[in-house]
C-alpha positions in Angstrom: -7.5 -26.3 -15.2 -7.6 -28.3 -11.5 -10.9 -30.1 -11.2 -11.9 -31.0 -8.2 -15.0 -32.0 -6.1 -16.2 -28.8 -5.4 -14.5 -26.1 -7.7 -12.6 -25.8 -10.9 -9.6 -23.7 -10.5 -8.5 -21.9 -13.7 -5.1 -20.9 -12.1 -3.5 -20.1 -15.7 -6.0 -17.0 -16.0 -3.7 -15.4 -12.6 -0.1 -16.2 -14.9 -0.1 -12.1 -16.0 -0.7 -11.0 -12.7 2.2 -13.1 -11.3 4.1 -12.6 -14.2 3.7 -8.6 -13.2 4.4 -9.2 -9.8 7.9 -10.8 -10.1 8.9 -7.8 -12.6 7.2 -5.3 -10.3 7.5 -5.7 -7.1 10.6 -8.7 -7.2 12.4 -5.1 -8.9 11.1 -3.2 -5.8 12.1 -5.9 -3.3 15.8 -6.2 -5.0 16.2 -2.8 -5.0 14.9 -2.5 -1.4 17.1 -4.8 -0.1 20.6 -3.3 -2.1 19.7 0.1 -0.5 18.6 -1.2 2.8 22.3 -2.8 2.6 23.8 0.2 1.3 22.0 1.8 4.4 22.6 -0.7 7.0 18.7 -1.0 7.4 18.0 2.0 9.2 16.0 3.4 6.8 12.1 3.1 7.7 11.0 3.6 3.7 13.4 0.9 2.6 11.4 -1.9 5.5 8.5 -0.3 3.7 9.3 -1.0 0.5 10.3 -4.7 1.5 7.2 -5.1 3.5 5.0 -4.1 0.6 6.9 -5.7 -2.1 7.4 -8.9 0.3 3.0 -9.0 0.4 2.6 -8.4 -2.7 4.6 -11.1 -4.2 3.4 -13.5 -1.5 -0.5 -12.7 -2.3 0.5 -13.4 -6.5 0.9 -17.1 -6.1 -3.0 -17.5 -4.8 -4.1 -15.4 -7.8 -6.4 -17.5 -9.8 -10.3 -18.0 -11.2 -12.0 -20.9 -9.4 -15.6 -21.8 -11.0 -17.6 -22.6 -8.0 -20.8 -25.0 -7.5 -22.4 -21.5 -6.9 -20.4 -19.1 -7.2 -17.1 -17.5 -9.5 -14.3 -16.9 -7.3 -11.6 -14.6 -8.6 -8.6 -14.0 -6.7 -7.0 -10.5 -6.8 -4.7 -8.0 -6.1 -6.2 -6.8 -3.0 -9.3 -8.7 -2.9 -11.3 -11.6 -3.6 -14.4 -11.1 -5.8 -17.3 -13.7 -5.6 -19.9 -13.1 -8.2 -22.7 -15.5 -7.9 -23.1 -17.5 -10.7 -27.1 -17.4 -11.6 -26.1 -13.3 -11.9 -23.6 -14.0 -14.9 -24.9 -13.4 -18.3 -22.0 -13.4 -19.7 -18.2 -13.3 -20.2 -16.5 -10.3 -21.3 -12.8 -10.5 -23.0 -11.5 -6.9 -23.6 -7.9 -5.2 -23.9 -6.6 -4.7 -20.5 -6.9 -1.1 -18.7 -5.2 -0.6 -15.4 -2.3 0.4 -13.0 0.3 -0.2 -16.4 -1.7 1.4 -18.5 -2.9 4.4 -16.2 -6.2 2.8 -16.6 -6.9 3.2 -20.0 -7.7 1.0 -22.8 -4.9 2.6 -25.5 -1.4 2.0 -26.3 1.0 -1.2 -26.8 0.4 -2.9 -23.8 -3.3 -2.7 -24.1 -3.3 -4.1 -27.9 -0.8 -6.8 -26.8 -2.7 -8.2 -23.3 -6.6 -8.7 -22.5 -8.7 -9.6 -19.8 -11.5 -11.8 -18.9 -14.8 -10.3 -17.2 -18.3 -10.9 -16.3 -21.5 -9.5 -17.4 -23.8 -9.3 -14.5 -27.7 -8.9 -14.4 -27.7 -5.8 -12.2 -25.3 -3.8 -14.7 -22.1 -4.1 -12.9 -19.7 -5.0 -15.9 -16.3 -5.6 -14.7 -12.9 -7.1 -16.0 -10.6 -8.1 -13.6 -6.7 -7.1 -14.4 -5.3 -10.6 -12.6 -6.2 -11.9 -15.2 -4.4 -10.3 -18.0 -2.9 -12.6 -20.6 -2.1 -12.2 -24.6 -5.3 -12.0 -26.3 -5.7 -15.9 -27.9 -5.1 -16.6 -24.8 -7.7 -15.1 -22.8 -10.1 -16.1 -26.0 -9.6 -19.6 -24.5 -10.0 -19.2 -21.0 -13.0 -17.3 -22.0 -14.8 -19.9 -24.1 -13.5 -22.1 -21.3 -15.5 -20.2 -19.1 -18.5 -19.4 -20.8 -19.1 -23.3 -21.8 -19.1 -24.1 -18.3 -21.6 -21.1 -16.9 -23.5 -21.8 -20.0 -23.2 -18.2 -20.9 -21.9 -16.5 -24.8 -18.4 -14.7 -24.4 -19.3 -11.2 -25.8 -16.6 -8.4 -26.3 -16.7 -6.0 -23.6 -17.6 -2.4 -23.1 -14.0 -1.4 -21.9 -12.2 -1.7 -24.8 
């Protein structure tokens, strides 16, 4: 955890999400760059592939949770959530579901890695699949979390 003036920055809760975009996409972007050799380049799919595998791994190293003076920021694959923090009641930990799993809550990979999320007021429950970790793990960052909203960590509803 980075403290500073404004923001905490709980960079450890993006690890899983780097960790899965050096195996994923690094794969892609090797593999992408043997065939666009093999190919001499010509081949629009294999720019593609290095274009996309190039962003991805480029947007992994901001991933992160930053506790805000009024806000929660979370970092993400494709976007940045900001959930105000007076609309926090509390914070979920749950098995991770998502693009691994084909969104669902079952299997090894699901039993072995959880995520963190937030209760809101309006309903919107939500976990956030950057943040995926081993489960004592998340338990941590969670009661990290929850000490410093001032919120209980509760088990979620998408596990």
């Amino acid at each position: 955890m980075i403290a500073t003036a404004r923001a905490t920055r709980l960079w450890h809760l993006g690890n899983g999400g780097r960790v899965v975009a050096v195996m994923l996409w690094g794969s892609l972007l090797v593999c992408s760059i043997i065939g666009g050799a093999l190919s001499a380049l010509g081949d629009p799919w294999t720019w593609f592939l290095l274009l996309v595998s190039v962003g991805f791994l480029v947007r992994s190293v901001f991933f992160r949770v930053e506790l805000r003076e009024r806000e929660v920021l979370v970092v993400s694959w494709l976007r940045t959530y900001k959930i105000p923090r007076h609309d926090i009641e509390n914070v979920l930990v749950g098995r991770y579901s998502g693009a691994l799993t084909r969104f669902t809550s079952s299997g090894f990979f699901s039993r072995v890695f959880w995520t963190v999320g937030f209760a809101v007021d309006h309903g919107d429950d939500r976990s956030y699949p950057v943040t995926l970790l081993p489960r004592r793990s998340v338990e941590r960052a969670a009661a990290q979390l929850g000490q410093s909203l001032g919120v209980a960590v509760i088990g979620s509803t998408w596990t």
